[in-house]
ChimeraX commands (.cxc) that place a marker at each C-alpha (Angstrom):
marker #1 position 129.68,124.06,87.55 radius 0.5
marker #1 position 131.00,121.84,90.38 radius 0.5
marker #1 position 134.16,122.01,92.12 radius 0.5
marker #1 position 136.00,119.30,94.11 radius 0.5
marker #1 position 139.47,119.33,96.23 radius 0.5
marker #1 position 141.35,116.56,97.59 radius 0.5
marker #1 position 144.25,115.77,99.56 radius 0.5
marker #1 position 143.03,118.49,102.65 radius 0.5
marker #1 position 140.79,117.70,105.78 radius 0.5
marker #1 position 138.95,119.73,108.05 radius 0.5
marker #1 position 141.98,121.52,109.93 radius 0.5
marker #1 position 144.09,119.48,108.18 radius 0.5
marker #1 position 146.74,120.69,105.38 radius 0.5
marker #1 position 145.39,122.26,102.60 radius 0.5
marker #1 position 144.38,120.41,99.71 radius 0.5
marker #1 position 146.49,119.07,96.73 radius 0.5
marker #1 position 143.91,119.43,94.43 radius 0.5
marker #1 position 141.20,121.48,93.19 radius 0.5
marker #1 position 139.42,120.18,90.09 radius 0.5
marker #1 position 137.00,122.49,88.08 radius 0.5
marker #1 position 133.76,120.64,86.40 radius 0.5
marker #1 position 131.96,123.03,84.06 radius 0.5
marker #1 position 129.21,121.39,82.17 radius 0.5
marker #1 position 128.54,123.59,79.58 radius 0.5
marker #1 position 129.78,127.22,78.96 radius 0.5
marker #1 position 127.98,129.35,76.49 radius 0.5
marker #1 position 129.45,132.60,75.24 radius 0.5
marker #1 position 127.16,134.52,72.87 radius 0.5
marker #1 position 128.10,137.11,70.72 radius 0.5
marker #1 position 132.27,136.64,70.84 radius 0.5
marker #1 position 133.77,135.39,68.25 radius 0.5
marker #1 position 136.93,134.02,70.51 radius 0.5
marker #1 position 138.40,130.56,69.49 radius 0.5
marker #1 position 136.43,128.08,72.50 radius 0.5
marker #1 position 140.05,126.36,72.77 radius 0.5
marker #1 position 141.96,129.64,73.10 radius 0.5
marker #1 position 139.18,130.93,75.85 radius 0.5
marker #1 position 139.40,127.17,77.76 radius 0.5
marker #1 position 143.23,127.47,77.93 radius 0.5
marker #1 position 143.38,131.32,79.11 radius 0.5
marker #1 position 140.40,129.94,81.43 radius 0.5
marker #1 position 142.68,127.22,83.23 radius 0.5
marker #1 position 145.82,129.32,83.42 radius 0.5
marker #1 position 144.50,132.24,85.39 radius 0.5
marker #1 position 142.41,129.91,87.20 radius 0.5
marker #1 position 145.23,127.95,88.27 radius 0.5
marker #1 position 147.36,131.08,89.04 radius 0.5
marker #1 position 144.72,132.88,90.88 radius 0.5
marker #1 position 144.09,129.61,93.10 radius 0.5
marker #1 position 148.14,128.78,93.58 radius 0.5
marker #1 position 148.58,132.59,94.65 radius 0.5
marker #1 position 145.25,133.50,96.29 radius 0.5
marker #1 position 143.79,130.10,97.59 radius 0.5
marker #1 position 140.19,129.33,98.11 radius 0.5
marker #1 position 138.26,128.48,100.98 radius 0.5
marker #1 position 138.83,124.34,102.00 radius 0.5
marker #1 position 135.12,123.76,103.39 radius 0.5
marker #1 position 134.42,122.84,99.47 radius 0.5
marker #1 position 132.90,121.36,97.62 radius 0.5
marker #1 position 131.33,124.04,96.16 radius 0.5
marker #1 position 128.44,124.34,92.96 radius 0.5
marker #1 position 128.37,127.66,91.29 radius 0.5
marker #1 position 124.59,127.92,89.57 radius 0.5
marker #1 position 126.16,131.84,88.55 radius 0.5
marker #1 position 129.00,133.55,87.73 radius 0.5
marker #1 position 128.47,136.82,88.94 radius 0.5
marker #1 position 130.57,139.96,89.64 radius 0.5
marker #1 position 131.29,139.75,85.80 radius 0.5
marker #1 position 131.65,143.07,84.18 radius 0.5
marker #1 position 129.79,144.02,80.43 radius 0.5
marker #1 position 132.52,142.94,78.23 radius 0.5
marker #1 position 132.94,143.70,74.84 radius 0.5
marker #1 position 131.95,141.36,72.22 radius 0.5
marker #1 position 135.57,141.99,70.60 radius 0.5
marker #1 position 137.47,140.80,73.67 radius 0.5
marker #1 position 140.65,138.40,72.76 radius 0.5
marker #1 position 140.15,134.72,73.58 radius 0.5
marker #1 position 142.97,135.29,76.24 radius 0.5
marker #1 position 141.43,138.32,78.40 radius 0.5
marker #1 position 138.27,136.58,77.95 radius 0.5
marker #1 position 139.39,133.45,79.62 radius 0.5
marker #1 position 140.91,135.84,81.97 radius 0.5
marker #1 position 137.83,137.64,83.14 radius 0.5
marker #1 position 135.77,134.31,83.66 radius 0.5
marker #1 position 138.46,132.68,86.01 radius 0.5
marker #1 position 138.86,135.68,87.78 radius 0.5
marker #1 position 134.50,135.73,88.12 radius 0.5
marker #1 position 135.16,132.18,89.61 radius 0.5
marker #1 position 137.55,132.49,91.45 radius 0.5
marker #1 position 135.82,135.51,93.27 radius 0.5
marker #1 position 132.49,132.69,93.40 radius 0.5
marker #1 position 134.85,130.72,94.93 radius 0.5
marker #1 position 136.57,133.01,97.87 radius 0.5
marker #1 position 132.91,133.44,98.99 radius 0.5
marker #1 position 132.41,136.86,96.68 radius 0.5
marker #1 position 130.35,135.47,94.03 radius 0.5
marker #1 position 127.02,133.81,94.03 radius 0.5
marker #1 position 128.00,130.14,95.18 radius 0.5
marker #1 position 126.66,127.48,97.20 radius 0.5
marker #1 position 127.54,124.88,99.22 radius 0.5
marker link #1:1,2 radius 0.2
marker link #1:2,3 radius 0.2
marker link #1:3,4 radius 0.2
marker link #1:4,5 radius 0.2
marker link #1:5,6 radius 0.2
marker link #1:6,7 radius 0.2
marker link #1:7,8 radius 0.2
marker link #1:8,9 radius 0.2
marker link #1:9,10 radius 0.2
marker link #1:10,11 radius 0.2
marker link #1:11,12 radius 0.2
marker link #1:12,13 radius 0.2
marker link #1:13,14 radius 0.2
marker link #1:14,15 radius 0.2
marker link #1:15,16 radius 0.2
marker link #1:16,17 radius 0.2
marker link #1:17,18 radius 0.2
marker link #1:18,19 radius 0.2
marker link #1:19,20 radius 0.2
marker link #1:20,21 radius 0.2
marker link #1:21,22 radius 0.2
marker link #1:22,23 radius 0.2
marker link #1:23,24 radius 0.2
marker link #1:24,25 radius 0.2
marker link #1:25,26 radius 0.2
marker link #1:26,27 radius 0.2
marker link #1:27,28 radius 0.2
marker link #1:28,29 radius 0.2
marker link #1:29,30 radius 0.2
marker link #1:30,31 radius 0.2
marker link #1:31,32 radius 0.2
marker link #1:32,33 radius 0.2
marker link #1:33,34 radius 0.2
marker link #1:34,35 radius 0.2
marker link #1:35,36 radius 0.2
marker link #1:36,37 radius 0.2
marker link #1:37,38 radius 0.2
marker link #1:38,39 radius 0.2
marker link #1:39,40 radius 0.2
marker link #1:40,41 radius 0.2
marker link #1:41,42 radius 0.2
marker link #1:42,43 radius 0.2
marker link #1:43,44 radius 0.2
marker link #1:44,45 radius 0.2
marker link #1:45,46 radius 0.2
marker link #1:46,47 radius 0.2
marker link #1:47,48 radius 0.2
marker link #1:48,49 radius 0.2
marker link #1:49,50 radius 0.2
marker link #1:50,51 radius 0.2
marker link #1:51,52 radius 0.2
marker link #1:52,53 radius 0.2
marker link #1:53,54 radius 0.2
marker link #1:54,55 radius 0.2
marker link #1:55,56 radius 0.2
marker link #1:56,57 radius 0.2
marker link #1:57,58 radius 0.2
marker link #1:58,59 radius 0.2
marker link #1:59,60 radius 0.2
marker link #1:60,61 radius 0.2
marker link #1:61,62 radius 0.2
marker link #1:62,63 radius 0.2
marker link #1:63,64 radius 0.2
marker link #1:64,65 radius 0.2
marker link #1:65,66 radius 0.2
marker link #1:66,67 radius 0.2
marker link #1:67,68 radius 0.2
marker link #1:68,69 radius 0.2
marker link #1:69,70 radius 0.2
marker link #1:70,71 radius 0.2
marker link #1:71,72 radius 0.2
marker link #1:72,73 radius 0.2
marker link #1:73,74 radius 0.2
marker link #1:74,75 radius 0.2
marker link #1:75,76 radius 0.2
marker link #1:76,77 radius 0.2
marker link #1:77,78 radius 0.2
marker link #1:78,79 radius 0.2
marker link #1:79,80 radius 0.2
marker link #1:80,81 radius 0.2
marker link #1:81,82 radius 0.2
marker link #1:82,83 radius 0.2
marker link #1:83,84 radius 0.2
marker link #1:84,85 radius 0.2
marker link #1:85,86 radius 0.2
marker link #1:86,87 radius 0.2
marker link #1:87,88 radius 0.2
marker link #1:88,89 radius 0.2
marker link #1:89,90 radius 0.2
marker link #1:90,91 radius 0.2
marker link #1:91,92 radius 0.2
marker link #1:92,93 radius 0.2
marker link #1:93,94 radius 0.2
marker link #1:94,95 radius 0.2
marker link #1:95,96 radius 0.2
marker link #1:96,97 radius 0.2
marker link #1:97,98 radius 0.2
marker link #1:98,99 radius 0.2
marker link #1:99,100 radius 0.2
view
């Protein structure tokens, strides 16, 4: 997964854009619709960056989501697009497994 901003500089304002790259995501054993976990992905993603932020000395590559809780293999597409952002997010803040 790579992740890109623009629009900030080093002590400069804070950038305008954050774009998320995820090559492949593979979810075994939930039978979620892909679309339904993407879009629940990208909303809470978007909300937790908008109200939280994210370190701007980007760009960032996370190898690992980590931090992610067992979740049940009957978890909606919705709270299952929830839980990943929120595992990226923390990745992202510098609580996850991420690297420069």
């Amino acid at each position: 997964m790579g992740v890109t901003q623009s629009g900030g500089t080093a002590g400069g304002p804070a950038p305008r854009e954050i774009r998320v790259d995820i090559g492949e995501l593979v979810l075994d054993g939930f039978r979620a619709d892909p679309d339904r976990v993407a879009a629940a992905f990208e909303h809470e993603l978007t909300r937790l960056v908008r109200e939280h932020g994210v370190p701007a000395d980007g760009p960032w590559t996370a190898d690992v989501l980590s931090g992610l809780p067992p979740l049940p293999a009957g978890l909606s597409a919705r709270r299952l697009g929830q839980e990943l952002a929120r595992a990226v997010h923390e990745g992202l803040s510098g609580r996850g497994e991420v690297t420069p």
